[in-house]
N, C-alpha and C positions, 0 to 999 in steps of 0.2 A: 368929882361930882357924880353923884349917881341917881338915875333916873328911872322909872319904871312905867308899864304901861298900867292906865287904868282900865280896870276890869269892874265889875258888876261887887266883887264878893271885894276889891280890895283899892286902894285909894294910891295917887300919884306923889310918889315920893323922892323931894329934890333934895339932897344934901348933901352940902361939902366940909370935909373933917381934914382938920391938921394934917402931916402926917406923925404927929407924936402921938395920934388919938386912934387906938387898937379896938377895933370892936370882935366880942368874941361868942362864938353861938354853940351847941351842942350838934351833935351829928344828927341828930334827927332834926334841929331846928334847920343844919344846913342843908339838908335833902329838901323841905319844906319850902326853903328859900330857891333853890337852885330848879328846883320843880317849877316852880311861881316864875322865875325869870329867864328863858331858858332859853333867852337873847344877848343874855350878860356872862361875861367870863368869871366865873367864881370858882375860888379856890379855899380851901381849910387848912390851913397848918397843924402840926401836930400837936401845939398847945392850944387849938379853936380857934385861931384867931382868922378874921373872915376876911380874904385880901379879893379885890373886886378890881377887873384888868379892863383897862378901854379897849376898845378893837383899835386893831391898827387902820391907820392911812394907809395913803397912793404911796409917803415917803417912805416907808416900812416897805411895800411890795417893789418900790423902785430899786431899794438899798437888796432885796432878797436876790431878787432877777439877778443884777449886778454879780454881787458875788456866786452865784448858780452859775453865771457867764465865765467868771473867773476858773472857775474849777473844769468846766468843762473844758474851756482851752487848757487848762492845767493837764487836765487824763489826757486829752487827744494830743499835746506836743512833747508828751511823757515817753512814749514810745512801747512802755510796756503795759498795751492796756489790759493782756490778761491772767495780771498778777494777783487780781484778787479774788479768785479764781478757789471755789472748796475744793481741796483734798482727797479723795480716800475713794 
């Protein structure tokens, strides 16, 4: 579902699309669009085709932390934390 804010110059647009249903824009249409929305995560593929990303939740930043937690105990009972260390 994607939604947009209403502004003065442009009108509120609620739609929900299959996902077998590809919608596809030109680069300048999608500068135009991404300009206009610049609350929503849009992306362009390299055949046009316009994929539009929800923001994540709490369960997405819960799941991140977690594994951030994981790794950090990972470096710190690793013993060799300065291995990754540049060279030269």
């Amino acid at each position: 579902m994607v939604q947009t804010p209403a502004s003065p110059e442009t009108e509120t647009l609620l739609i929900e699309l299959p996902k077998t249903i590809g919608l596809y824009v030109t680069q300048e249409q999608f500068a135009a669009l991404a300009a206009a929305n610049r609350d929503l995560r849009l992306e362009r593929t390299a055949r046009g085709e316009l994929i539009v990303n929800p923001p994540t939740g709490w369960e997405t930043g819960e799941r991140n932390w977690s594994i951030s937690g994981e790794l950090y105990l990972w470096w710190r009972n690793s013993g060799d934390r300065f291995s990754l260390r540049a060279t030269g």
